[in-house]
mmJSON file of the N, C-alpha and C atoms, coordinates in Angstrom:
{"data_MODEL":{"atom_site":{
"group_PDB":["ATOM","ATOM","ATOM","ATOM","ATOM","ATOM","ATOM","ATOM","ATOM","ATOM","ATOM","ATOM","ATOM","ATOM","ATOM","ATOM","ATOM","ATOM","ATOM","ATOM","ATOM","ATOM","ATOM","ATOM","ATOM","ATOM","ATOM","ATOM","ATOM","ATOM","ATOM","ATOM","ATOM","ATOM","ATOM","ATOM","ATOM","ATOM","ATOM","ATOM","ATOM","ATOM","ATOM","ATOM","ATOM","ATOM","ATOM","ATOM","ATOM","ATOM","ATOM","ATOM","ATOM","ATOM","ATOM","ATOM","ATOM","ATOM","ATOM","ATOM","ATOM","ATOM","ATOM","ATOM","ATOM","ATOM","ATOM","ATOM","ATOM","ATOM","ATOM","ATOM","ATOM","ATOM","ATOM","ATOM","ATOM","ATOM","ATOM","ATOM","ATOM","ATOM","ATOM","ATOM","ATOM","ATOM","ATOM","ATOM","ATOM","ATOM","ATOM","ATOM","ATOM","ATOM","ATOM","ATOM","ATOM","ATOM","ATOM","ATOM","ATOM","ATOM","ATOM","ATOM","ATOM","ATOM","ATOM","ATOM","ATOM","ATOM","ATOM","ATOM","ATOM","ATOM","ATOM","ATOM","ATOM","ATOM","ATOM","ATOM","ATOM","ATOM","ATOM","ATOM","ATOM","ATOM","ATOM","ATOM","ATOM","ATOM","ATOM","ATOM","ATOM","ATOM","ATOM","ATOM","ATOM","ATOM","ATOM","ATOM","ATOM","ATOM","ATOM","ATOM","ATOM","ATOM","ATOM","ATOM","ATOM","ATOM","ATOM","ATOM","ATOM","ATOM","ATOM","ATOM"],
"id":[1,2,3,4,5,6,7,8,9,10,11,12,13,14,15,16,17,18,19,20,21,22,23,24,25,26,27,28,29,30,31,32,33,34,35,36,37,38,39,40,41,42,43,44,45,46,47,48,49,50,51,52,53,54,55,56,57,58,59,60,61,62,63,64,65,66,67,68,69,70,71,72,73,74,75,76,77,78,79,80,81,82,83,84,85,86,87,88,89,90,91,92,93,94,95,96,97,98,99,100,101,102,103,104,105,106,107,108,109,110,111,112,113,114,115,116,117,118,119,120,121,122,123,124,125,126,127,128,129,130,131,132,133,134,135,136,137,138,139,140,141,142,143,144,145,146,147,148,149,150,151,152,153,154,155,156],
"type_symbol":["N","C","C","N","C","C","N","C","C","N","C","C","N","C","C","N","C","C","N","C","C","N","C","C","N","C","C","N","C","C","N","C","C","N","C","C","N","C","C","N","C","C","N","C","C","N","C","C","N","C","C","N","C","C","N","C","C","N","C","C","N","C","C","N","C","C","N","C","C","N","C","C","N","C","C","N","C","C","N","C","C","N","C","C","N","C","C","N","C","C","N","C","C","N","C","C","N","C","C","N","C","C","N","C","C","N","C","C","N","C","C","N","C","C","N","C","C","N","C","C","N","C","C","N","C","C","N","C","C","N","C","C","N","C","C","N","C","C","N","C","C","N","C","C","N","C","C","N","C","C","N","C","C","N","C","C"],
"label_atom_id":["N","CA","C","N","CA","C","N","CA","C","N","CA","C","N","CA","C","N","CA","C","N","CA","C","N","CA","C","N","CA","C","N","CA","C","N","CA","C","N","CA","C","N","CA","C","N","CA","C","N","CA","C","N","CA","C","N","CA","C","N","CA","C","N","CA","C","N","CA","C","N","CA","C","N","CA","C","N","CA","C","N","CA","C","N","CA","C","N","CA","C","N","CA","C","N","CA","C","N","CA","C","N","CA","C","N","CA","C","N","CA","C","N","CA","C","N","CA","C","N","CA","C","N","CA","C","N","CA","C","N","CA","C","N","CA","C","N","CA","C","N","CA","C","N","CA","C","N","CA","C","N","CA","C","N","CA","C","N","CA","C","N","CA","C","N","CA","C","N","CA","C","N","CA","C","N","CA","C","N","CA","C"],
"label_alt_id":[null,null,null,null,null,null,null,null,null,null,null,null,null,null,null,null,null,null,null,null,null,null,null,null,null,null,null,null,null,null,null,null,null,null,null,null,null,null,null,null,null,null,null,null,null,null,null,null,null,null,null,null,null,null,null,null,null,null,null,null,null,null,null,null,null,null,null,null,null,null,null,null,null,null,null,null,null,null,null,null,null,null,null,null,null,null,null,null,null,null,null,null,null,null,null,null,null,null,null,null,null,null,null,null,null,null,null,null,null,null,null,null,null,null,null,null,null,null,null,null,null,null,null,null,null,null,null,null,null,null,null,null,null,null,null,null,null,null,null,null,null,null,null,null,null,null,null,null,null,null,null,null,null,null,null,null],
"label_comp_id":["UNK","UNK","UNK","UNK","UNK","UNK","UNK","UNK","UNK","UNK","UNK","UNK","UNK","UNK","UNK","UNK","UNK","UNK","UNK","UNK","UNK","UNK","UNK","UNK","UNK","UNK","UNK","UNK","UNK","UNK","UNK","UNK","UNK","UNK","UNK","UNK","UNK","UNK","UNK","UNK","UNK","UNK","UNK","UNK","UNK","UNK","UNK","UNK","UNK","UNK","UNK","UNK","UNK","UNK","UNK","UNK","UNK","UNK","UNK","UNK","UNK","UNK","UNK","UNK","UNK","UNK","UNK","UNK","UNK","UNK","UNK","UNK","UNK","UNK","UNK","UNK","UNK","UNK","UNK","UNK","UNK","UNK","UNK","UNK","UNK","UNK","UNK","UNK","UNK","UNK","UNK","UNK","UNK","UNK","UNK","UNK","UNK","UNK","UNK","UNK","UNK","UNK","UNK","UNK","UNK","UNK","UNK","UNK","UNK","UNK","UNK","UNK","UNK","UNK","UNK","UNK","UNK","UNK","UNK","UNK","UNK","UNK","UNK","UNK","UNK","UNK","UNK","UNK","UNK","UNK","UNK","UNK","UNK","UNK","UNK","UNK","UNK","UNK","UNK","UNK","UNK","UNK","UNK","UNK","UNK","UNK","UNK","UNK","UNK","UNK","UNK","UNK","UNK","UNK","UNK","UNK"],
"label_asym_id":["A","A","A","A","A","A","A","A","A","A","A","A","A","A","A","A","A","A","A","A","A","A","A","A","A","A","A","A","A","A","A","A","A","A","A","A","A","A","A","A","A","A","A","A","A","A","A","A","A","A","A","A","A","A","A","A","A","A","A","A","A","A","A","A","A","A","A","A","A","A","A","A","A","A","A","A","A","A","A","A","A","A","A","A","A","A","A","A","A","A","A","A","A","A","A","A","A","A","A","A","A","A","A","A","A","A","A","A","A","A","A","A","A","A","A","A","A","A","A","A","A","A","A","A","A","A","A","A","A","A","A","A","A","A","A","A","A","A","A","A","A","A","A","A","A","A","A","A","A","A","A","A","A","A","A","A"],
"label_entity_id":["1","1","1","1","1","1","1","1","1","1","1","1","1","1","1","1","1","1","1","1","1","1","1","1","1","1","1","1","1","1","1","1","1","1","1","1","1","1","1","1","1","1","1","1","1","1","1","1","1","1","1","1","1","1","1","1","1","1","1","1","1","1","1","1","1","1","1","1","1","1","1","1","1","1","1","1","1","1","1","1","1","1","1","1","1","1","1","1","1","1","1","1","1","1","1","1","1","1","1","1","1","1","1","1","1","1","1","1","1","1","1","1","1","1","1","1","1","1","1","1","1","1","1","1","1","1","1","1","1","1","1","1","1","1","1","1","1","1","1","1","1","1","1","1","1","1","1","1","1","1","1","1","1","1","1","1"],
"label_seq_id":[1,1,1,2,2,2,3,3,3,4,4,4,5,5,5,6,6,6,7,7,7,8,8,8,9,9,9,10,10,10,11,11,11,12,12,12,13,13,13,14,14,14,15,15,15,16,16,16,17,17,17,18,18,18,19,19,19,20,20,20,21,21,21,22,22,22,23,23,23,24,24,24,25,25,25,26,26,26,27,27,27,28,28,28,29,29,29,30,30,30,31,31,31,32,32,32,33,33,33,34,34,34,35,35,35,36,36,36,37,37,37,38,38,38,39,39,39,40,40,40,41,41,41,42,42,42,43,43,43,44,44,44,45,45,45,46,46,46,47,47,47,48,48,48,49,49,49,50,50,50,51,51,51,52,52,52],
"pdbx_PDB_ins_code":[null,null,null,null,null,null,null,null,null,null,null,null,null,null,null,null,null,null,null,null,null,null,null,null,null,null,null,null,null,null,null,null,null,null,null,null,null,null,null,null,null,null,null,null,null,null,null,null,null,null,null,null,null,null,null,null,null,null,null,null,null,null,null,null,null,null,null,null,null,null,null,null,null,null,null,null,null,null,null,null,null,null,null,null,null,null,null,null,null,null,null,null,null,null,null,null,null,null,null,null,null,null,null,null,null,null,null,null,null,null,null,null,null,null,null,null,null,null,null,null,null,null,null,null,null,null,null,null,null,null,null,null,null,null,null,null,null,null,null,null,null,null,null,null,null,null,null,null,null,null,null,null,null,null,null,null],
"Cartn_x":[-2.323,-2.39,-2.697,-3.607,-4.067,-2.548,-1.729,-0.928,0.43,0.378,1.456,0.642,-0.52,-0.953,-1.032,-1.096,-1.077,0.29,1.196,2.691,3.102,2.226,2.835,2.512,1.409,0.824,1.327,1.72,1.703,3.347,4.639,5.801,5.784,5.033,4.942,4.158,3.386,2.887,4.317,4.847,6.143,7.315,7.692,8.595,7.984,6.851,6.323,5.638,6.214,6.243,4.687,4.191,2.253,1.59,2.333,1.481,0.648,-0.688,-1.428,-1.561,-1.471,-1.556,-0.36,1.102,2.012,2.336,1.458,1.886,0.945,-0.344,-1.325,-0.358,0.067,0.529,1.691,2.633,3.946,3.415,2.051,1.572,0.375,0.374,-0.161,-1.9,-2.516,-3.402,-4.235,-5.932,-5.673,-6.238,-6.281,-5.924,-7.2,-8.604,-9.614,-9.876,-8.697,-9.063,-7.833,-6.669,-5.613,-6.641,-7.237,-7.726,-9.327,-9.767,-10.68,-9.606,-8.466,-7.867,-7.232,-6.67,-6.474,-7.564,-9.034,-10.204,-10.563,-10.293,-10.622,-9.975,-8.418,-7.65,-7.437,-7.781,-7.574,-6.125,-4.998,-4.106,-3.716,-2.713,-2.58,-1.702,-2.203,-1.519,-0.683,0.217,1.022,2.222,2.478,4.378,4.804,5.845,6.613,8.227,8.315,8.926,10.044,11.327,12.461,13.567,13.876,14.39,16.02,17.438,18.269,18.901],
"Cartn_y":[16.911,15.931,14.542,14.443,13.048,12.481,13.725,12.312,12.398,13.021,12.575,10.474,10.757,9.633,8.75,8.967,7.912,7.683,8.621,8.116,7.076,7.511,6.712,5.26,5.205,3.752,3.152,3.411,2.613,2.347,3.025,2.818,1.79,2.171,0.876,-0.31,-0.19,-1.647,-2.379,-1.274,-2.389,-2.722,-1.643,-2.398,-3.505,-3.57,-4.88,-5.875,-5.769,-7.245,-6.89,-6.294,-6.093,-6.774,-7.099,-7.948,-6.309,-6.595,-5.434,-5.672,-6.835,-6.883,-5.78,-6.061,-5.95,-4.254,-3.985,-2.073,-1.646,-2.328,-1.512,-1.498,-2.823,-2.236,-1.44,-1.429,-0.409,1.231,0.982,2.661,2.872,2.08,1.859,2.46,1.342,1.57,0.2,-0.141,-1.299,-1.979,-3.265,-3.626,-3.028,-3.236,-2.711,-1.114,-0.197,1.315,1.424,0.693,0.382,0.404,-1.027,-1.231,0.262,0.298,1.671,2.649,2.96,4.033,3.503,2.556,1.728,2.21,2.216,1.847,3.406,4.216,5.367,5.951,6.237,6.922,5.837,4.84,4.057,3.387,3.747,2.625,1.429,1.312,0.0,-0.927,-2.249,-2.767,-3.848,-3.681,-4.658,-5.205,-6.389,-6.967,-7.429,-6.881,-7.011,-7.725,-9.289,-9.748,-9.594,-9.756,-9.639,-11.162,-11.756,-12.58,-12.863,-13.123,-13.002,-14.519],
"Cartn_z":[-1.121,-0.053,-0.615,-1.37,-2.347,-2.682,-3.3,-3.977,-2.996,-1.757,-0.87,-0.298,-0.247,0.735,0.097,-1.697,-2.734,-2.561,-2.638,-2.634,-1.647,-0.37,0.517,0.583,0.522,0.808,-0.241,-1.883,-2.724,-2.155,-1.789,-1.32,-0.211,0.741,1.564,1.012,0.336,-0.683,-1.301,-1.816,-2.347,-1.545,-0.462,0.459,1.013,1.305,1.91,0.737,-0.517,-1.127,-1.947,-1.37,-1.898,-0.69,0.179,1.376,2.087,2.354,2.39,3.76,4.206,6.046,6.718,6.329,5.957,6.586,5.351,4.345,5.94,6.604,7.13,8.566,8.9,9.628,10.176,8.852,9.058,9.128,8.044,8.192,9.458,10.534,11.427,11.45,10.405,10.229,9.886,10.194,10.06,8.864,8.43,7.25,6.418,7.085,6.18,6.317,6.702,6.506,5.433,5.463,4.32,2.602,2.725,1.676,1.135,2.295,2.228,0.636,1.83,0.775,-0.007,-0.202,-1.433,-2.718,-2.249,-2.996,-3.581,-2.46,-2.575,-3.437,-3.183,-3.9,-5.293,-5.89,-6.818,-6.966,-5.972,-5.67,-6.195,-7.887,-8.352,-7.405,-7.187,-6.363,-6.768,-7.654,-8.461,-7.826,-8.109,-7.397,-8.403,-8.454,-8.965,-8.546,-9.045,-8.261,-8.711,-8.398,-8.993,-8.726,-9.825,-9.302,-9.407,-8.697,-8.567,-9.524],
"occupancy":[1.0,1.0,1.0,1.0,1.0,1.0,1.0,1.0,1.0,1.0,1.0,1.0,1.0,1.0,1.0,1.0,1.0,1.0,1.0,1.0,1.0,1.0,1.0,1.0,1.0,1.0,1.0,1.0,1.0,1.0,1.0,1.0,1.0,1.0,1.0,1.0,1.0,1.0,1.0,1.0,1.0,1.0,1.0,1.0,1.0,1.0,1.0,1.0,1.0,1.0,1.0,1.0,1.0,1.0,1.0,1.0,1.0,1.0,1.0,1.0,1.0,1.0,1.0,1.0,1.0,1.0,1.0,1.0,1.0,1.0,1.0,1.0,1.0,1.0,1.0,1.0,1.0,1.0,1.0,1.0,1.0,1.0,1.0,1.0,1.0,1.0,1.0,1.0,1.0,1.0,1.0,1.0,1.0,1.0,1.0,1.0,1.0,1.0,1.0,1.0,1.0,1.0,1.0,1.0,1.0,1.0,1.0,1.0,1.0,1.0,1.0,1.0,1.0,1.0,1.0,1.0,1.0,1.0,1.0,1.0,1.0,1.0,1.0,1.0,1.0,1.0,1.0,1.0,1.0,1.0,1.0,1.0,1.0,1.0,1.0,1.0,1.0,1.0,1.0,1.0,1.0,1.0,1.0,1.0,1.0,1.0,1.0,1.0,1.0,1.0,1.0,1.0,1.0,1.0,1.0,1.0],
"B_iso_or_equiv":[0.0,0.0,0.0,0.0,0.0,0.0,0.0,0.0,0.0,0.0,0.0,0.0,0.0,0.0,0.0,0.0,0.0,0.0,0.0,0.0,0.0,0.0,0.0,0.0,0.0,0.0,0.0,0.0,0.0,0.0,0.0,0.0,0.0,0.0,0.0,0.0,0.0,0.0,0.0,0.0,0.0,0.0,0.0,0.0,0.0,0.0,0.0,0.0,0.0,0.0,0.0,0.0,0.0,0.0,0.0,0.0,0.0,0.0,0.0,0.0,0.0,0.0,0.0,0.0,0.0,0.0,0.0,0.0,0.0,0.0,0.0,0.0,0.0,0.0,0.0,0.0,0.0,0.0,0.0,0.0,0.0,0.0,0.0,0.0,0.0,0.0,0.0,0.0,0.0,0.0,0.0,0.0,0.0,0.0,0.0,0.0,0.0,0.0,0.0,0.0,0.0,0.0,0.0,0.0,0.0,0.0,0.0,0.0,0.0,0.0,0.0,0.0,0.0,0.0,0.0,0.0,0.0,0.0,0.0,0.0,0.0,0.0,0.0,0.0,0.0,0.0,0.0,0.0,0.0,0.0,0.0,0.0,0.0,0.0,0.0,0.0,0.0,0.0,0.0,0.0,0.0,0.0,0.0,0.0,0.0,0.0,0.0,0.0,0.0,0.0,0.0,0.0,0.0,0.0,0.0,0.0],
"pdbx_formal_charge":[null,null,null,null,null,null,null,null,null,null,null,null,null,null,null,null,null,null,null,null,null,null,null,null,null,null,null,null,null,null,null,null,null,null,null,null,null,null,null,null,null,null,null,null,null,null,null,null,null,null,null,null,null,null,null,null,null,null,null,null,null,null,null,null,null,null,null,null,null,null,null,null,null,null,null,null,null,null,null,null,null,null,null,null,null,null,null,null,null,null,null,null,null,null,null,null,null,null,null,null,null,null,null,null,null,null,null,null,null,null,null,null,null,null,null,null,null,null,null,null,null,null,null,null,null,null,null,null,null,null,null,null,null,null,null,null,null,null,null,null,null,null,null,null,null,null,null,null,null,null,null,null,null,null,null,null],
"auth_seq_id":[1,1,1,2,2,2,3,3,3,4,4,4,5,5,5,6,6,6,7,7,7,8,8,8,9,9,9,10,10,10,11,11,11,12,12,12,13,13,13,14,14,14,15,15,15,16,16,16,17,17,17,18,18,18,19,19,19,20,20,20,21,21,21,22,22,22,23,23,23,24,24,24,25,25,25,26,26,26,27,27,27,28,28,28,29,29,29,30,30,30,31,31,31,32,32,32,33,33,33,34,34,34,35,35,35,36,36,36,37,37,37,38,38,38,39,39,39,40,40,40,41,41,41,42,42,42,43,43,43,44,44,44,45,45,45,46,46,46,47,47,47,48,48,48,49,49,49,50,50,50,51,51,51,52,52,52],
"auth_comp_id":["UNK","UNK","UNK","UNK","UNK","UNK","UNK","UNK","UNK","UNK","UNK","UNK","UNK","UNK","UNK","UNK","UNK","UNK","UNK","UNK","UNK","UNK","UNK","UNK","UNK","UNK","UNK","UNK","UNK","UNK","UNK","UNK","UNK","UNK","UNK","UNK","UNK","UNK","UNK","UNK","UNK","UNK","UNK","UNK","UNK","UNK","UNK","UNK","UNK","UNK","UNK","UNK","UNK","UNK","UNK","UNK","UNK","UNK","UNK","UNK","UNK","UNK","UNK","UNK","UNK","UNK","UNK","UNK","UNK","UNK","UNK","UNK","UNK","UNK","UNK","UNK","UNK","UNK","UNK","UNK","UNK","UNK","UNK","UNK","UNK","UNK","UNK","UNK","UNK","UNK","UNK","UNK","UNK","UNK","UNK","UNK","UNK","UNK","UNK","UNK","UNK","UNK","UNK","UNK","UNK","UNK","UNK","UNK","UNK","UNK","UNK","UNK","UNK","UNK","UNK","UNK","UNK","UNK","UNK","UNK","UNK","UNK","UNK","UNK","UNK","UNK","UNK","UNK","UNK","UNK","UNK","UNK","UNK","UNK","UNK","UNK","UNK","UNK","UNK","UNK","UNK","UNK","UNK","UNK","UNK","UNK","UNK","UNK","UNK","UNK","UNK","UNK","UNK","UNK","UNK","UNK"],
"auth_asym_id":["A","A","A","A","A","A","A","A","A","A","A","A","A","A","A","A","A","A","A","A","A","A","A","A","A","A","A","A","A","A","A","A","A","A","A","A","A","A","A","A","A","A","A","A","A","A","A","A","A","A","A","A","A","A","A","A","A","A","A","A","A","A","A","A","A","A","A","A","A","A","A","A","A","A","A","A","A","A","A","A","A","A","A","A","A","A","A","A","A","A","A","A","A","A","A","A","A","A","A","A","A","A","A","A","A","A","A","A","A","A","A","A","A","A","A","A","A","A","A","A","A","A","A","A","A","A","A","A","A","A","A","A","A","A","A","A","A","A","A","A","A","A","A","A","A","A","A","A","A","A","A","A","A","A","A","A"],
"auth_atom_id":["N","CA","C","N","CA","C","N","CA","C","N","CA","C","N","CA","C","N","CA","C","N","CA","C","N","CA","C","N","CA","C","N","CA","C","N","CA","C","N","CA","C","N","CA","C","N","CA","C","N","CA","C","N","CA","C","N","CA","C","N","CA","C","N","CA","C","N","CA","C","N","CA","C","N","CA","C","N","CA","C","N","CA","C","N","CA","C","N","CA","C","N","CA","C","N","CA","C","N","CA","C","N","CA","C","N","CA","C","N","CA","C","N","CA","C","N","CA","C","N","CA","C","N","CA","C","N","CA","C","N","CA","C","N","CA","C","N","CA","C","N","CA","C","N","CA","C","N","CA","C","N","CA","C","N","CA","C","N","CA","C","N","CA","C","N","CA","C","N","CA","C","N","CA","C","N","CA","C","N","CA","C"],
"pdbx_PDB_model_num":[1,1,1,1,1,1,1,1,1,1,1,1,1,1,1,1,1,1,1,1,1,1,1,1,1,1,1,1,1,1,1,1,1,1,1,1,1,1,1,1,1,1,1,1,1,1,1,1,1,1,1,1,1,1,1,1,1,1,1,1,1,1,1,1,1,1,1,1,1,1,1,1,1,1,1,1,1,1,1,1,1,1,1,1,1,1,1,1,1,1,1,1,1,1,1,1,1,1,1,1,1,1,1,1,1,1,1,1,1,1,1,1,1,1,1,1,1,1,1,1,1,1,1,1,1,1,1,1,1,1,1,1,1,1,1,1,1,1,1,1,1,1,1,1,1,1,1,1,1,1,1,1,1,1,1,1]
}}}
């Protein structure tokens, strides 16, 4: 279960850019229970920008 919820949040961290307002609320949760499990599960929160 740990690393489905790690999977998830860190996937929505990067569809949404690393914007953490963003990720909490596509995974409809709010921003300081986001960062909670961010903290908890140890969650790197890197962007990686790509430029065209």
């Amino acid at each position: 279960m740990r690393s489905a919820i790690c999977i998830l949040i860190s996937e929505t961290l990067r569809i949404s850019g690393g914007n953490r307002s963003r990720a909490a609320r596509m995974l409809g949760l709010s921003r300081p229970t986001l960062h909670a499990k961010i903290d908890k599960y140890g969650i790197k929160c890197e962007v990686t920008v790509i430029k065209e």
